[in-house]
N, C-alpha and C positions, 0 to 999 in steps of 0.2 A: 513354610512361610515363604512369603513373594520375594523374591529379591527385590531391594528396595528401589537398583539402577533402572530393573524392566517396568517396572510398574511407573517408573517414571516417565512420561510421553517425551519426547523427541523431533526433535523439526531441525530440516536442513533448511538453511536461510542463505538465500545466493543473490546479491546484491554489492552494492559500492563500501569501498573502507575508507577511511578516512585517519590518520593518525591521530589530529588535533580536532575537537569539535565532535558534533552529534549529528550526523545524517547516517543514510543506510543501514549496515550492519552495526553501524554502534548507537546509531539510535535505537536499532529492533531487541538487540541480543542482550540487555542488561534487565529489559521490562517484561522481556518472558522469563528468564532467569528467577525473576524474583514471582514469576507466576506459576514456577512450577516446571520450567521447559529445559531439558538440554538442547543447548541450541549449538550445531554443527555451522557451522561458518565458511561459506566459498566465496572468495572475495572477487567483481568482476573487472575492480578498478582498486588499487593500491595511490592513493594522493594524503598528500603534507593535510589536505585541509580541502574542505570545499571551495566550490566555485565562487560563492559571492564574494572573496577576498579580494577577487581582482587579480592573484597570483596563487600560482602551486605550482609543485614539483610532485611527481612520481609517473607510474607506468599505469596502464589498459591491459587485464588480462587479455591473454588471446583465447582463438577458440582450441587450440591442441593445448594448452596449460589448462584450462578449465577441464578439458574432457581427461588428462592427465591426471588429475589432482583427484576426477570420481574414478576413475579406475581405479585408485588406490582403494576407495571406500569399497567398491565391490569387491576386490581383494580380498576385505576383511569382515566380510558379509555386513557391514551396517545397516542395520533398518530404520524407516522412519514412519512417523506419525501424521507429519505434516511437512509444506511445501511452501515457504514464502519465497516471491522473484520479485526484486524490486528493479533498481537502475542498471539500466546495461548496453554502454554507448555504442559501438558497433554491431554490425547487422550480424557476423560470421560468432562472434558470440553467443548474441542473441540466441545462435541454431544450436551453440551446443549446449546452451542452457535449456533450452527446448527439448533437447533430445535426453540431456539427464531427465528434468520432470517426465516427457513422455510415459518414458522406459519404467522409472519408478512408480509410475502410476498403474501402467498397464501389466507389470509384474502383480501389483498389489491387487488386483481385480482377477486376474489367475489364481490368485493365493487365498478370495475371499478375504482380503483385508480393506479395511475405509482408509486411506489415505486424503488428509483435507489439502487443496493445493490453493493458493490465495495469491492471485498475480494481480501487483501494483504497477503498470503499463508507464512506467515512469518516460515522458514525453517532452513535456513538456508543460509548459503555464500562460494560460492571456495571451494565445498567439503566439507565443515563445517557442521554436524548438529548442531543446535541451542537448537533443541525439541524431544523430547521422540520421538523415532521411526514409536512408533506403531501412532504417528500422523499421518502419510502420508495416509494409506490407510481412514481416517475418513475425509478428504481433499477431496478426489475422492467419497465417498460418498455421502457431500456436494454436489459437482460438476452435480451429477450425477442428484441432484433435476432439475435441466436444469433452474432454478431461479436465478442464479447469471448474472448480467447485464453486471462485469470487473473484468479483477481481474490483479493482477501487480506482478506476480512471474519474480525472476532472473533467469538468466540463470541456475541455480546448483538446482534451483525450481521446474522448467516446468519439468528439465531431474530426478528429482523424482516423480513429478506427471506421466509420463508417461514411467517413470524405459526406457530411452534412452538415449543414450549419443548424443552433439552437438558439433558438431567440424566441419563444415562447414556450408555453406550457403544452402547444399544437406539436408543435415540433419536437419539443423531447419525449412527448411520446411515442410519436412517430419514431423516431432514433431510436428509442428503447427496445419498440416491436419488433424493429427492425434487427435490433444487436443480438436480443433473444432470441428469432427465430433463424437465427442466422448461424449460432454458437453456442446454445443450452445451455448457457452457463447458469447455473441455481440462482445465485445472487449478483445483482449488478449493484454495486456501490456507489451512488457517484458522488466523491467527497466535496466538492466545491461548483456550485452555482451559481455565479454572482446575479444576485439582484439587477444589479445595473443593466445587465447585456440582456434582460428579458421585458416583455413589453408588459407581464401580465403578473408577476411578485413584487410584494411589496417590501420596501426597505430601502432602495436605492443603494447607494455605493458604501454605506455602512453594513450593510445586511449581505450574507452568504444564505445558502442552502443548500441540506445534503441530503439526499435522494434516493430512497431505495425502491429496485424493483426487483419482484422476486418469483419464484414458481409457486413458491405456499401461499404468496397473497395476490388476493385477491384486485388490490388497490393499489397505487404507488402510495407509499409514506415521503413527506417533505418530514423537515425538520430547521425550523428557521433559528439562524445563530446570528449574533450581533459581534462584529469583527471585531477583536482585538489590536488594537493598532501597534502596530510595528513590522520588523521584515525577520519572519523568523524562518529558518531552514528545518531542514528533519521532520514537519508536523504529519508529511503522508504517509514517512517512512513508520513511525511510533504510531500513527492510527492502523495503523495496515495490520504492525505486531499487536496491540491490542485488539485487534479482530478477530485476528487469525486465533488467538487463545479463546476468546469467547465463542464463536463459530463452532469451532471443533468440537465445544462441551455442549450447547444449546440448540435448538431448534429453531427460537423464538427471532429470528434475525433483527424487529424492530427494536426488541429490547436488547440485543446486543450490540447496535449501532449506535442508539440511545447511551449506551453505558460506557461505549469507547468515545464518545463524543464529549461527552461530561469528565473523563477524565484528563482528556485533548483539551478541555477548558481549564481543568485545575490546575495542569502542566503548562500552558500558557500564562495566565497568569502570575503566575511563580517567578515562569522567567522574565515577565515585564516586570515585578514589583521588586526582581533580585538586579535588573539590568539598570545601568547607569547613562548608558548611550544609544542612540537615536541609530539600529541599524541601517545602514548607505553601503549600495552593491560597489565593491572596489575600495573600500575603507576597513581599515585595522580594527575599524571601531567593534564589526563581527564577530570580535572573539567576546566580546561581553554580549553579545546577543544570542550565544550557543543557548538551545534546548538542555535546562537546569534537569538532567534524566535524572540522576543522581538525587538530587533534592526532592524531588518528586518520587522520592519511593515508596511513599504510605499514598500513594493515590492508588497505582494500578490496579489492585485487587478489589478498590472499591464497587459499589454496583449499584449506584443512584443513578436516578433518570432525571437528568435536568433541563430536560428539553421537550416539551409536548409535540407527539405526532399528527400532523395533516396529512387527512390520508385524501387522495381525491381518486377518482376512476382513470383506468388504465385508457379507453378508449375514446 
């Protein structure tokens, strides 16, 4: 008989912590958990609370305490299944989180094992930097090992990864051609494309859309979604972990984006109709606006498709 720990899949998840609240690793590691996943936890940033409070306390892993902390793991020979990298505010970290995924990727390719690696290029939003500048080019770096399997940049993402602006449907694909042929990466996610900033989708400043391109298709798939209004944190970190579980087990990438997007919506909703206040970046009011994970734990495993794909031509 199997033992029941091996037969269980595994994923190291190397991302931001948070004490209070639901971003990064505590939005990721409770919705794989309950999908099935031990989830190994390297933390890049140790804080009270996220950023939109207006205030925290805590510390910035460095790069010699991260590479510290997997030397332990190799130590004690741990294997893994899969790869999520989310938020990681300094450049010198950036490289040694770079160098753990490398390492564990290119062992695994030695060894004849699939290791899925799923990096969320966390950046920034709407123009917004998030992270030290000099991150972007160590991003492309990354990129550049051609070992990343997905990765789930926004729109204000991609157009730093590849210093372009997207303002129409001409243009991201252009951007797209460009990212793919640049980095092979299987699947390109792009989770957020505001209506507004394009001259040629429909919806205006209510309406997003999320965008996949891929090596298996043929086509870009859109996916048009009607905003929920409010200011919620954690939605890239919890899409990224519902990905990355669906990804790993499927092929079918539209129906797996489809299905973490629909549950991105049921999770949402939740915590607007459990929320009392009106979140506002730099107001206490954020702690009633946290991602209800917890509440939402009869969603994850679901597998409805509540969102019809447009598919239009790549070129």
């Amino acid at each position: 008989m199997m033992n029941n720990l091996e037969s269980t899949p595994s994923v190291l998840s190397i991302q931001s912590h948070v004490v209070h609240g639901y971003v990064g690793n505590k939005a990721a590691c409770f919705p794989l958990q309950t999908l099935g996943w031990n989830v190994d936890i390297l933390n890049t940033v140790n804080f009270s609370n996220h950023t939109g409070y207006g205030a925290l306390k805590g510390t910035c892993s460095t790069k010699e305490e991260i590479l510290e902390i997997y030397k332990g793991l190799e130590n004690i020979n741990v294997q893994y299944d899969a790869l999520l990298t989310g938020y990681v505010n300094g450049y010198q970290t950036l490289q040694a989180v770079g160098e753990i995924c490398i390492s564990i990727k290119r062992k695994s390719i030695e060894n004849q094992k699939r290791i899925f690696w799923m990096l969320d290029p966390v950046m920034g939003d709407e123009g917004r930097l998030y992270v030290e500048e000099n991150v972007i080019p160590v991003y492309r770096t990354l990129l550049e090992s051609r070992l990343v399997d997905a990765i789930t940049p926004n729109q204000y993402e991609l157009e730093l990864l590849i210093e372009q602006k997207i303002t129409c449907l001409k243009t991201l694909k252009k951007a797209l051609i460009l990212f793919q042929n640049r980095y092979k990466v299987k699947h390109v996610i792009l989770s957020t494309l505001f209506a507004s900033q394009f001259e040629d989708l429909d919806g205006g400043a209510d309406t997003l859309y999320c965008c996949v391109s891929s090596e298996s298709l043929e086509r870009l798939v859109l996916f048009k979604i009607n905003k929920i209004e409010g200011y919620f944190t954690g939605v890239g970190d919890l899409f990224s972990a519902l990905l990355l579980d669906r990804l790993s087990k499927s092929l079918d990438v539209v129906r797996c984006v489809n299905e973490a997007l629909s549950v991105m919506k049921r999770v949402l909703t939740t915590t607007k109709s459990l929320s009392t206040a009106t979140g506002k970046i730099g107001s206490l009011a954020m702690r009633d606006c946290e991602l209800r994970v917890i509440e939402s734990k009869q969603y994850y495993e679901l597998h409805d498709e509540l969102y019809e794909p447009l598919f239009i031509d790549k070129y």
